[in-house]
C-alpha positions in Angstrom: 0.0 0.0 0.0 1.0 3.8 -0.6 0.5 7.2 -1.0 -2.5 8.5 -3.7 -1.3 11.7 -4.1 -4.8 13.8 -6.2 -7.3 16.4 -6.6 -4.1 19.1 -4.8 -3.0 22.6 -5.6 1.0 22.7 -5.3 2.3 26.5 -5.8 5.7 27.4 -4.7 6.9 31.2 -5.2 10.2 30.2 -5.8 12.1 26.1 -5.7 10.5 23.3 -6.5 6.8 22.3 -6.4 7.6 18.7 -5.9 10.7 17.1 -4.6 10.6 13.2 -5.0 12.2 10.6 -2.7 12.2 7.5 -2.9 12.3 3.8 -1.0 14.0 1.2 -2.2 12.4 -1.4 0.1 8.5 -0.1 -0.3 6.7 2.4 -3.3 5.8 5.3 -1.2 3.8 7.0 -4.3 1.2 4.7 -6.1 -1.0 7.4 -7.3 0.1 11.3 -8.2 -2.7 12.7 -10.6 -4.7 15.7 -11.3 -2.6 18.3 -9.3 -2.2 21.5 -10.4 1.8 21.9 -9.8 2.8 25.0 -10.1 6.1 27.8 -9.7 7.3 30.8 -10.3 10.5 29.7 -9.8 12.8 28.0 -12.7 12.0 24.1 -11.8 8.4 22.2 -11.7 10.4 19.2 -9.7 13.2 17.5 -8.6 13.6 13.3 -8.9 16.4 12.8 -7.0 19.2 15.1 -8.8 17.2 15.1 -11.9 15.4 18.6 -12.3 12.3 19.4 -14.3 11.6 23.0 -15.6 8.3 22.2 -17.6 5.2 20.2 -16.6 5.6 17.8 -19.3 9.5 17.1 -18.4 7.9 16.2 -14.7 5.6 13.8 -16.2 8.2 12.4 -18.3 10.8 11.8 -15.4 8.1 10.1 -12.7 5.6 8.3 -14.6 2.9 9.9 -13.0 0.5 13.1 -12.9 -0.7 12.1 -16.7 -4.1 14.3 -16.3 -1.9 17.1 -14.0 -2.1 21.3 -15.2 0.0 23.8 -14.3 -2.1 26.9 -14.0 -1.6 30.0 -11.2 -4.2 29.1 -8.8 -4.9 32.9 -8.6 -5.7 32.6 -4.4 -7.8 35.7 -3.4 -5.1 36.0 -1.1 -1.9 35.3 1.5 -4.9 34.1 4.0 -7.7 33.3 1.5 -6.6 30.2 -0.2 -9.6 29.8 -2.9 -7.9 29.7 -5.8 -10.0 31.5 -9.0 -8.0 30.5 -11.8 -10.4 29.1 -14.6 -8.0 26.4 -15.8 -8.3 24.3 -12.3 -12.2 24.8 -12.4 -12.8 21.0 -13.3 -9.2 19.4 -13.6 -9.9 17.7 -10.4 -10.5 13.4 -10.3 -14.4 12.2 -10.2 -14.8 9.6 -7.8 -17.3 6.6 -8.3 -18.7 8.0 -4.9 -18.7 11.5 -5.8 -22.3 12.8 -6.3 -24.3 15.5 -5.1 -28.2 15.8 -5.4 -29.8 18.2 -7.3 -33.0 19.5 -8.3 -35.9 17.2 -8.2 -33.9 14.6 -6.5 -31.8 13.9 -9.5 -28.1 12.5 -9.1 -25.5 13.5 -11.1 -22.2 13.5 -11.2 -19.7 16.6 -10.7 -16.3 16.8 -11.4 -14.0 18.2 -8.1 -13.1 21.4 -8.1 -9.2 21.6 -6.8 -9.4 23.6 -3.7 -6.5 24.5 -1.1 -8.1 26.4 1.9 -5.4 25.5 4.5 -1.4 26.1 4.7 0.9 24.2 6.1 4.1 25.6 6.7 7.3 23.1 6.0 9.7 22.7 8.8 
């Protein structure tokens, strides 16, 4: 068993977005799709010394994030984390479980909307 890393907004002003290590003994990482990575810095990620500048150079080097975008998640602000960038409006993973009811009763369903409302500061 592993990580699913999905459905997350990554932004980093400046460095990586994603840094990658691995395990030899167990796969950490079975599942990293339909983030939106994103920097203004020089490098999307880094794969143990290998550095990625471009989206599709990241998805190249790990295999994964396939369905991933790499938009400015446009947040309203430092402390308001809703991001309003129109390229992350449906980029997000539908679930078989994901529905929501609607008028009349009706089920459909909705694509995930990638949302970040909380920060955690790295240590």
């Amino acid at each position: 068993m592993g990580n699913r890393i999905v459905n997350n907004i990554f932004r980093a002003n400046t460095g990586y977005v994603v840094e990658y290590q691995y395990s030899n003994v167990v796969p950490s990482i079975v599942e990293s799709d339909y983030n939106n990575l994103f920097t203004s810095g020089s490098f999307i990620g880094i794969d143990g010394s290998a550095k990625s500048g471009t989206l599709g150079e990241w998805q190249t080097a790990v295999g994964f994030e396939a369905n991933a975008v790499s938009f400015d998640p446009q947040y309203q602000s430092d402390t308001n984390l809703y991001a309003s960038a129109p390229g992350i409006a449906s980029a997000g993973k539908i679930y078989s479980l994901l529905y929501r009811q609607i008028l009349m009763g009706q089920r459909v369903r909705l694509r995930p909307v990638l949302v970040l409302t909380s920060i955690v500061p790295l240590r």
